[in-house]
N, C-alpha and C positions, 0 to 999 in steps of 0.2 A: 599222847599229845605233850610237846615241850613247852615249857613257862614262856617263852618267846613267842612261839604260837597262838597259847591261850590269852597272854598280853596283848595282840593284837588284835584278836578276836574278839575282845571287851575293850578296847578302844574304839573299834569299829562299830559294835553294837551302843557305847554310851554317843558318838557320835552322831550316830542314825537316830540315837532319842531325842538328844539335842537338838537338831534338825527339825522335827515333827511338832516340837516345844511339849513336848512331856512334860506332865505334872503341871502345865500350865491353860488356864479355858481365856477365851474371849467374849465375855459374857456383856451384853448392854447391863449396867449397874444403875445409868442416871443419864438426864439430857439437861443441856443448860440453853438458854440463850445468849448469843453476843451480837456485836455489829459487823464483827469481821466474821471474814471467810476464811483468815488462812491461819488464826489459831483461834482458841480461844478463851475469852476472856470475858470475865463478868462485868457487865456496861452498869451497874447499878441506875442509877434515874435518868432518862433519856430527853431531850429538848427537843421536839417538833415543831422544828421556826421556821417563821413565812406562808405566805398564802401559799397552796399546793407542796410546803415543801415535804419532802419523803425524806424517810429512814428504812434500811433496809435492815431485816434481820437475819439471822441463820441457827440454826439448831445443830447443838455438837454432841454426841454420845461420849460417855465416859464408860470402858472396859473395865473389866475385871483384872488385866493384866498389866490396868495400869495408860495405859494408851488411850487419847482420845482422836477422834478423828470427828471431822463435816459429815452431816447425813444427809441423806434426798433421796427421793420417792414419796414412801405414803407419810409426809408430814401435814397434821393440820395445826395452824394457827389462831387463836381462838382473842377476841378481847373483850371486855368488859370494863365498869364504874370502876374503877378503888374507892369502896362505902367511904360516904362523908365528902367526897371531892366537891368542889364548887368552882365558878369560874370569879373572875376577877370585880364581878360586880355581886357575890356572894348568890349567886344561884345556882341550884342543883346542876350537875353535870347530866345531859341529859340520855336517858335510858328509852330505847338501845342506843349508842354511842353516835351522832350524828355529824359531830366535827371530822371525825378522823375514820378513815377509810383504810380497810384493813386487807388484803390478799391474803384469804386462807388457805391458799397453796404454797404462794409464795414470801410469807414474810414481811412484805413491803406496805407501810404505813404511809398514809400520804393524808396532809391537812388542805380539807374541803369544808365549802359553807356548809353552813353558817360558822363563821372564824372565831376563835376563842382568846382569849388569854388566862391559863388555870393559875399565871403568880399572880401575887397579892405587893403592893408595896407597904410595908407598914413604916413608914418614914411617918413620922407625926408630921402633921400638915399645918399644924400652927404652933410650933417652939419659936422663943426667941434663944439666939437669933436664928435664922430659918434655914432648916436643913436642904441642902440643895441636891443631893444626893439620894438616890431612891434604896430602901431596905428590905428586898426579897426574899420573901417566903412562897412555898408553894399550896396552893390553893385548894390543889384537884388534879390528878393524874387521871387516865388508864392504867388497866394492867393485861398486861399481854404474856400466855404462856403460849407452848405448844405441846403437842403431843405426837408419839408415835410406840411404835410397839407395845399398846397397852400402856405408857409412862408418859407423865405431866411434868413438863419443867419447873421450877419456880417461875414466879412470875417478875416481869420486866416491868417497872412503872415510867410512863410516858407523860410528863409535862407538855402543854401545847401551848405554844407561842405564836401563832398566827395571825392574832388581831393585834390593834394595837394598845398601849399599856392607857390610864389615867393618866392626866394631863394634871400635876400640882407642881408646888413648890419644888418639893422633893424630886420631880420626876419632869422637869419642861419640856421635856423631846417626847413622852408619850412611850416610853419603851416597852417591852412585856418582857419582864424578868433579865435576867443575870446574861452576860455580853459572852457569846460560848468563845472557851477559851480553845486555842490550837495543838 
């Protein structure tokens, strides 16, 4: 066999390894949630505003080679309190979760009675002179992970804004929380 020969023949053979992705796996490492579907991205705290309004979510796996991709089939979604939450008149958020309505197949969150509001305005209500602007804090979320192949995502915190806010100085329109931005 001539050098020419065997030079081809190891071109050909590193080639075909290449091809196959040698020395490389595709292994599910982790699952995140986001709001999109076509990359994804960590939504940190989420706003559920308006009577009925929805958010949808989506579960993305992260690879071992680096790659992540959308998943579907056997996903469940699952939600619960985040401990300590309260709504805007300082009452427990209440257990099992009855504002907010969850699709544990598919992701989709939607505010249903009884309507909440979990911000808090803490604008002092009696300064001179009188604050006319409202100072939001949050109150009380959800937390919503999912799972699948055996793995829990983190979890996603859901603010709900479906009722309507305190009526003071600070706050004359009655708003619940912070004006989502675009």
């Amino acid at each position: 066999m001539n050098r020419t020969t065997l030079f081809a023949a190891l071109a050909c053979a590193l080639l075909v390894f290449s091809m196959l992705g040698c020395g490389t796996t595709r292994d599910l490492q982790s699952i995140q949630l986001s709001t999109s579907n076509t990359a994804e991205s960590a939504p940190g705290t989420l706003d559920l505003a308006g009577e009925g309004g929805t958010l949808q979510l989506y579960t993305w796996g992260n690879y071992s080679n680096g790659k992540n991709q959308l998943l579907s089939g056997a996903i469940t979604y699952k939600i619960s309190i985040t401990p300590g939450s309260f709504d805007e008149n300082g009452d427990p958020l209440p257990t099992p979760p009855n504002s907010v309505e969850l699709s544990a197949n598919s992701g989709l969150l939607t505010a249903i009675t009884p309507f909440i509001c979990t911000w808090i305005n803490t604008a002092p209500t009696n300064a001179t002179p009188p604050v006319t602007s409202p100072a939001w804090a949050l109150g009380g979320s959800y937390s919503i992970t999912t799972t699948t192949q055996g793995m829990t995502s983190p979890p996603v915190f859901v603010a709900v804004a479906s009722a309507a806010g305190i009526t003071s100085t600070s706050n004359p329109t009655g708003e619940c929380g912070p004006q989502a931005t675009q």
